[in-house]
C-alpha positions in Angstrom: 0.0 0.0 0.0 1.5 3.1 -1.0 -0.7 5.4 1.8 -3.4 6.4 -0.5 -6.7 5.0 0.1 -9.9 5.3 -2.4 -12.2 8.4 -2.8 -15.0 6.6 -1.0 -13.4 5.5 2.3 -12.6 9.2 3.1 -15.2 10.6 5.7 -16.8 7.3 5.8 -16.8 7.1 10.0 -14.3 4.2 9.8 -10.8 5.0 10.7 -8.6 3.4 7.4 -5.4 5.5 8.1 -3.2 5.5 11.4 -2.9 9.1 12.1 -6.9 9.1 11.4 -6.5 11.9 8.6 -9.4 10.2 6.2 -11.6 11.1 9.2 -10.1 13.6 11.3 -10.2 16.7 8.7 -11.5 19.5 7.6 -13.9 17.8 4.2 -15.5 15.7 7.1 -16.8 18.0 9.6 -19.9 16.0 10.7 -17.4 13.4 11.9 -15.6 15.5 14.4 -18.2 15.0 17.3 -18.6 12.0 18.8 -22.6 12.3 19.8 -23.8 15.2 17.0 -27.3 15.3 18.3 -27.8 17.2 21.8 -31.0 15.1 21.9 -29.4 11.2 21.9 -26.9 12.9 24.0 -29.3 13.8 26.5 -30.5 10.4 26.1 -27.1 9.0 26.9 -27.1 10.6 30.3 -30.7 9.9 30.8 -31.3 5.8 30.2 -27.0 5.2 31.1 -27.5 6.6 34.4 -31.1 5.5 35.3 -29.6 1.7 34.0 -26.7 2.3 36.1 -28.9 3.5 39.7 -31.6 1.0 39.0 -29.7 -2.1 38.0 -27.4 -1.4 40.8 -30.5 -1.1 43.4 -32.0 -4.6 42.2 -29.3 -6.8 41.9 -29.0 -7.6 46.2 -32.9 -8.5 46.0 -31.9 -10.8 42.8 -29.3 -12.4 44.9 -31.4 -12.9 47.7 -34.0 -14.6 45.5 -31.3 -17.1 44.4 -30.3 -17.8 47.9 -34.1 -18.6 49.0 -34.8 -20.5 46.4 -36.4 -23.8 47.1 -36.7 -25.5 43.6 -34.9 -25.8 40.6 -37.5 -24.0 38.5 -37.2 -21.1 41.0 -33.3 -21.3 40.9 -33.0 -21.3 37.4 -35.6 -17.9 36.8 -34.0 -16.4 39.7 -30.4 -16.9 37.8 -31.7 -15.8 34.7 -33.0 -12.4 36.2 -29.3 -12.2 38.1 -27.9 -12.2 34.6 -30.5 -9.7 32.6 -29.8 -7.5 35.8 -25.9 -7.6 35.4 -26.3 -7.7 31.5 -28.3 -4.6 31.3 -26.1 -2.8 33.7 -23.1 -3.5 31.7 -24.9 -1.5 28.9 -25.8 1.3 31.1 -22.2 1.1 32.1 -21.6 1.1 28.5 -23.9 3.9 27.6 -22.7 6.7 30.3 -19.1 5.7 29.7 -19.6 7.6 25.7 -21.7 10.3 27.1 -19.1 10.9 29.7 -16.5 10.9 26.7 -19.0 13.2 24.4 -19.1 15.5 27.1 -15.3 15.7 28.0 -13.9 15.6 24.4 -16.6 16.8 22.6 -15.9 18.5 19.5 -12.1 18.1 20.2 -11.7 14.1 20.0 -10.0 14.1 16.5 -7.8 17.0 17.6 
């Protein structure tokens, strides 16, 4: 590869050069934020932190579930809930984690 990539991979929102210059300049201005829109921004903080504070609040009463447990039926729903809880905090983790980034780089990530 002599450095040059095609026409089309230039501003395409995937990162095909090493110092990120098809992305990270001035023809591809929509690409230098990393949320655009204020509103799924806003959303971000919103659904990440609520996931976060609610997940967090329900996993000891999932736990205690599995530990009074009597049957295997109950064990097993009472394990699957334990996992949707920690799966869905991971997202909210997930989420929050880029709206904290949108908000501390903003603009200046590609920079």
């Amino acid at each position: 590869n002599n450095g040059i990539i095609p026409l089309p991979k230039v501003c395409d929102k995937s990162i095909d050069c090493f110092d990120y210059s098809d992305e990270c300049n001035e023809e591809c201005i929509s690409n230098k934020e990393i949320i655009a829109s204020m509103t799924v921004a806003v959303s971000g903080w919103i659904i990440g932190g609520l996931a976060v504070v609610l997940n967090l609040a329900t996993l000891p009463s999932s736990v205690k579930s599995v530990q009074k447990s009597k049957t295997n039926e109950s064990l097993t729903n009472s394990s699957m809930l334990i996992m949707i809880n920690i799966g869905d905090l991971l997202v909210g983790i997930f989420i929050f984690t880029i709206s904290v980034f949108n908000a501390y780089y903003g603009s200046s990530y590609c920079e």
